[in-house]
C-alpha positions in Angstrom: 236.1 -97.0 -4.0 237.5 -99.6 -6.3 237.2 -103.8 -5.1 238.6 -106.0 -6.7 236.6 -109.2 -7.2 239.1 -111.3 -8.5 240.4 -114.7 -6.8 242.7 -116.2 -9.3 246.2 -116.8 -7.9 248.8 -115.2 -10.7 252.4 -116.4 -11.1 254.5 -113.9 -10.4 257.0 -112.8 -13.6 254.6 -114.6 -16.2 253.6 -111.2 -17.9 250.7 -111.2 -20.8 251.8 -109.7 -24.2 248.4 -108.0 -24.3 245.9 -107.1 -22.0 242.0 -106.9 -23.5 240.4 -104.0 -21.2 236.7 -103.7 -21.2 234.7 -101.0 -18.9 230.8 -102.1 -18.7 227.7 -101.0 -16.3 224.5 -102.7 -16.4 224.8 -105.2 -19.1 225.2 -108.7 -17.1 223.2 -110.3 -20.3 226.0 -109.5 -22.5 229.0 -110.2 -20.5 228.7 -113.8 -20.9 229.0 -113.6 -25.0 231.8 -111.6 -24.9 234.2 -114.1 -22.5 233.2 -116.9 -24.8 234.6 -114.9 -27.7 237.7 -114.0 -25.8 237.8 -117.8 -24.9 237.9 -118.5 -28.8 240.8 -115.9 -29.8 243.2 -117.9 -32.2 246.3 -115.8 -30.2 248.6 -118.5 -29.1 250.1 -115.6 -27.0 249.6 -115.1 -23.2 247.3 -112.6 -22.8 244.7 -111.2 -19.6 241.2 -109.6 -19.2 240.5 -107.3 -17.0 236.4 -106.2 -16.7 235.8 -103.0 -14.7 232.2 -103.0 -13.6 231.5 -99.3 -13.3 229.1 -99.4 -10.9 226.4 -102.0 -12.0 222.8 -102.1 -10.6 221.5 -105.1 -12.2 223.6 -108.5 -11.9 226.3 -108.0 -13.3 228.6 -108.6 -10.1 227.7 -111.5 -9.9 227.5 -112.3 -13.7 231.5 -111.4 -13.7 232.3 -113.2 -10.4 231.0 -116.5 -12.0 233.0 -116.1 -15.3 235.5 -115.2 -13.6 235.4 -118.8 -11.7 234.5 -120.7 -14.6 236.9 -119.3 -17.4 240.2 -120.4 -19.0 240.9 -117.0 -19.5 243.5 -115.0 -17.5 240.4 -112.9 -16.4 240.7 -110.0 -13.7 237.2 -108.2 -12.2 237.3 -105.1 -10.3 234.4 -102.9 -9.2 234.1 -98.8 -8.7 230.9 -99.1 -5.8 230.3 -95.8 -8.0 229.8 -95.2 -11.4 232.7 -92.9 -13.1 232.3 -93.2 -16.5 233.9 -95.1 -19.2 236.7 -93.2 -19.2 237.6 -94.1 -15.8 236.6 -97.7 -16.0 239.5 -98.2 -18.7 241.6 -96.3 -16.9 241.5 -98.9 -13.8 241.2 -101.5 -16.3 244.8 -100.8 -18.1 246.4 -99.9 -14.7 246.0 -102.6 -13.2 247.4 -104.9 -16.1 250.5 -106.3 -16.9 251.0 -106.0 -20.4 253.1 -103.9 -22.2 250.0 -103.4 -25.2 246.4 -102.4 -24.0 243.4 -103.7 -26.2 240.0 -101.8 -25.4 236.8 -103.4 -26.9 233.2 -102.9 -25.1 230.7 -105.1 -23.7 228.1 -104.8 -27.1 230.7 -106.4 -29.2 231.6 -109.7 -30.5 235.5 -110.1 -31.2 235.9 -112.5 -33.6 238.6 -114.8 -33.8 241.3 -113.5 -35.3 241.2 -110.3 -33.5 244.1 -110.1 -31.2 246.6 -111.8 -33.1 246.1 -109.5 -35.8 245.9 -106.3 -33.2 248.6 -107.1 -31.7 250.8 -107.9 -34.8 250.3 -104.3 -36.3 250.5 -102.9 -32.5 254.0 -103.9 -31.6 255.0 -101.7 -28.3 256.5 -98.3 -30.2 254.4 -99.0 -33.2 251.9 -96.5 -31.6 247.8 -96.5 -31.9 246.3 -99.7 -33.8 242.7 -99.3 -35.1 240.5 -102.5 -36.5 237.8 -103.0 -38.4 234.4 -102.5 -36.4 231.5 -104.3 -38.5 227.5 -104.1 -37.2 226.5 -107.4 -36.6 225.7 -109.5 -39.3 223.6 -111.4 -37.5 221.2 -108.5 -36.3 221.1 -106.8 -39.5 217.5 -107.6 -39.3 216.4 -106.0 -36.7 217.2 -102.1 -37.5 214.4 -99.7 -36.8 213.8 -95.9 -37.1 215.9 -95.4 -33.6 218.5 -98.2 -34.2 222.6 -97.3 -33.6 225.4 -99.5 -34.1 228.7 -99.0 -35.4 230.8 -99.4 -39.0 234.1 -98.8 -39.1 236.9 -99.2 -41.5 239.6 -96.9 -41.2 241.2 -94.3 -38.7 239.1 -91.7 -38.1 237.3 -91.3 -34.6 239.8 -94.0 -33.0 236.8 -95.8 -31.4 237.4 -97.5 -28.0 235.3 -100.6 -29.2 238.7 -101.8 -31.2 242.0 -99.9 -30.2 244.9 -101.3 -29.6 247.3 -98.7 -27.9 251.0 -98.9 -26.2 251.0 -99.2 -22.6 254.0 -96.7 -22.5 251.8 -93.9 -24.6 249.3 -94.1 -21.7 251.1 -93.2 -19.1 253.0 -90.9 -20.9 249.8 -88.9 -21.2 247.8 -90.1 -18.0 245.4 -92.3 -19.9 241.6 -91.0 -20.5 240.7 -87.8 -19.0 238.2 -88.5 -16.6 236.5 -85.7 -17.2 234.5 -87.4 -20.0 231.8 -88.8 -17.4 230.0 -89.9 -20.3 230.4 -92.1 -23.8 231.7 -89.8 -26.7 235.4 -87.5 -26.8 236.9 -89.6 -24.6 238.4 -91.5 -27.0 239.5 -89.0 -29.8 240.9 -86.6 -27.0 242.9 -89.4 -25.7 244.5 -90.5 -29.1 245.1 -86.8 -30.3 246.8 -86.8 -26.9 248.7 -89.7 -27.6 249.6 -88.9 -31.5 250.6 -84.9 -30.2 253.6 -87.0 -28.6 255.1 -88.2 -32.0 253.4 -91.8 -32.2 251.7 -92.5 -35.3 248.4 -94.7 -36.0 247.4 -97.5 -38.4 244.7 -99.6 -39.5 244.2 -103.2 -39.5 241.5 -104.5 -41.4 242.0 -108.2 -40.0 241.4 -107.4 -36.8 237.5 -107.6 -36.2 234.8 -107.3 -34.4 231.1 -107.2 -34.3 229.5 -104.3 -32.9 225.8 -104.9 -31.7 223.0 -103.5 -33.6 220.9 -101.7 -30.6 217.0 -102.1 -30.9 215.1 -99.6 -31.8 213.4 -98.4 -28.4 212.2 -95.0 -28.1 213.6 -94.7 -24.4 216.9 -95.6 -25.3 216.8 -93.2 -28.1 215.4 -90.3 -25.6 218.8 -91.2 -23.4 221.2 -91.4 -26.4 220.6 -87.9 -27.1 221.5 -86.7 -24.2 225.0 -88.4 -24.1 226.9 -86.3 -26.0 227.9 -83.7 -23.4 231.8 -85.0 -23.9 232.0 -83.2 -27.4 232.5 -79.6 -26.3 234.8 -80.4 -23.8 236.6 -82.4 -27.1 236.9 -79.3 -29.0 237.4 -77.0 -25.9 240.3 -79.3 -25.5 241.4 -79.5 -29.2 240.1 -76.5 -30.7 242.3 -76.8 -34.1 239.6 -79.8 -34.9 236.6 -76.8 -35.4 237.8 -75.9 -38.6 237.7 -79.4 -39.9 234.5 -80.2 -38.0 232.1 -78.1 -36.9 229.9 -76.6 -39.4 230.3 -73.0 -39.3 232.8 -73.7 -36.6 229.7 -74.5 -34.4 227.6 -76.9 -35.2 228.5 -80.7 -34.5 226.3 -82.5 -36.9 224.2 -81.0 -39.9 221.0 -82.4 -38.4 222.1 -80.0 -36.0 222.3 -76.7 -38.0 219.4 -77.8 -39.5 217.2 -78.6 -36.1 218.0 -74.8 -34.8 216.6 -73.3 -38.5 213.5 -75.4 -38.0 212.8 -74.6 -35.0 213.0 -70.9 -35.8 210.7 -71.6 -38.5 208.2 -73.2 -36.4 208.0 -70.5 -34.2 208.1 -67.7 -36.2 205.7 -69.3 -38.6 202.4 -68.6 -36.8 203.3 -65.0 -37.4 205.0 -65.3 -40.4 203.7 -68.5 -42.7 207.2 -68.3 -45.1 209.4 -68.7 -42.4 208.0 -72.4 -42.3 210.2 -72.7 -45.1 213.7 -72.9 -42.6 212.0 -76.6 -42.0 212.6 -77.8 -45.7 216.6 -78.4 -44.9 215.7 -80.8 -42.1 213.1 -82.6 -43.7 215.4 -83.1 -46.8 218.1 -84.4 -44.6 215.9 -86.4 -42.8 214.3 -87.8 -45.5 217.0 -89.0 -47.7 217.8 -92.2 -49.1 218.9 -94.3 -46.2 218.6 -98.5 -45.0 214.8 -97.6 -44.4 212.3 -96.4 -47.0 210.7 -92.9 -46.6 207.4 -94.7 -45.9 209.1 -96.1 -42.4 210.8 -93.1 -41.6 207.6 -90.1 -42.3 205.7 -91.5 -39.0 208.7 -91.1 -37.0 209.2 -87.5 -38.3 208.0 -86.0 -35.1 210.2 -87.6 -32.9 213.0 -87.4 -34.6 212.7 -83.7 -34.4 212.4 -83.9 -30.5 215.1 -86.0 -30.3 217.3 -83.5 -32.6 216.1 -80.9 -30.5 217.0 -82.7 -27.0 220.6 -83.5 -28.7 220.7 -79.9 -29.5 220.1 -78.3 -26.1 222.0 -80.9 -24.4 225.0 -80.0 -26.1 223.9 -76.1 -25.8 224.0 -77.0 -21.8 227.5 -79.0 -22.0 229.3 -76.0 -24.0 227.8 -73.6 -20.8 229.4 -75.9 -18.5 233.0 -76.3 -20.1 232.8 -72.3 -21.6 232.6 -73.1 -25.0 230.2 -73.3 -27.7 229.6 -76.5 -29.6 226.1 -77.3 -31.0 
């Protein structure tokens, strides 16, 4: 069930150039932050907002329907009474907009000033897929910790929702994000390889910014961040020509995970067999490489990190079961 929670009157034929589309769900504390940078944008453009709550708990509903009141923004809120996913929550988001370009950012960023205007110069409609530069927060910088996860990027690569700019024809051409994706992560490569397998091309714009949030380092939320990943072997079920470029082996997903499945086997076979301990070295080398924390802050958290590897490992070992085929 979708409502929408929005009581601003619209004239009718004034159409947005853009439309910023964010999905969120259960982050009412950041939602605040990210309408007063949208508030600050330098575009002297018409462009709306439209928030999907995607089936909050905490107070975000009510967080949204008093921006919503209090804003200068062109702000729409709707609400799926269900959670669906982030895939889904953009979907509503750009379908229910105006604007012939759709801007996706997320609810742990900070766009900074210049972002739109420069988006939406090097994202004219038939210009295809625009990418910006995504920067971790400058002003968190401070606070990274063994279990910390934010976001660089500079450059077209993964085609990260948190700054995209796509055509509003492109999406419906392909049906927008395949809802599928229930969870963060695939959804939004498999919707811009959808997108580029049309003919459109893609681009970079360095000047158009945002800050992504450095997340704390909390051991829960580093527990449920590696169990998120059940998207990527739908991805490459999908898209299998990517394996060759990017699955180790044509398997594995990440190194850490080639590496998790040797030690294990090491650890196990090592009561019987003391050499086979040695299949652990790789992991620990990888682990234990130069990084932004020194090896003294990372050897406690050794342990861990191996059970998180491990929980990564096996959730992806239960997603590939579920969408027949086999990405680790």
């Amino acid at each position: 069930m979708l409502t929408d929670l929005s009581s601003r009157e619209r004239t009718v034929g004034e159409l947005p150039d853009v439309a910023v589309v964010v999905s969120t769900r259960d982050r009412a504390a950041l939602l605040p932050r990210l309408v007063d940078a949208l508030e600050r944008q330098d575009l002297r453009r018409p462009f709306e907002v439209v928030i999907v709550d995607d089936g909050s708990a905490d107070a975000t509903p009510q967080v949204l329907v008093d921006l919503e009141r209090r804003t200068t923004l062109d702000l729409r809120v709707v609400r799926h009474e269900r959670s669906r996913g982030p895939a889904a929550g953009r979907n509503t988001g750009w379908r229910i907009s105006r604007a012939p370009v759709i801007a996706f950012t997320d609810d742990d960023t900070v766009p900074q000033p210049g972002w739109l205007s420069a988006g939406l110069d090097a994202a004219a409609p038939g210009h295809g897929i625009v990418v910006g530069r995504t920067r971790a927060n400058p002003d968190q910088m401070g606070d990274i910790g063994p279990f910390s996860r934010t976001l660089d990027i500079a450059g077209v690569r993964f085609y990260e929702t948190c700054n995209i700019f796509y055509d509003r024809a492109d999406l419906e051409r392909v049906g927008g994000f395949d809802e599928r994706f229930t969870r963060p992560g695939g959804e939004d490569v498999d919707l811009a390889l959808r997108v580029l397998g049309t003919g459109a091309e893609s681009r970079y714009a360095e000047d158009a910014v945002v800050h992504h949030d450095v997340h704390p380092s909390r051991l829960a939320t580093a527990f449920h961040d590696a169990t998120r990943w059940t998207g990527v072997p739908l991805l490459f079920g999908k898209h299998p020509e990517l394996r060759a470029q990017h699955l180790r082996h044509g398997i594995f997903w990440k190194d850490t995970h080639e590496y998790t499945v040797l030690a294990a086997v090491g650890l196990l076979a090592g009561k019987r067999l003391p050499v086979a301990l040695l299949l652990t070295l790789p992991w620990l080398r990888l682990r234990l490489r130069p990084g932004v924390l020194s090896r003294r802050r990372v050897l406690p958290t050794l342990p861990i990190r191996f059970a998180l590897d491990l929980i990564e490992v096996a959730s992806l070992v239960g997603a590939s079961v579920r969408h027949g085929t086999l990405v680790i």
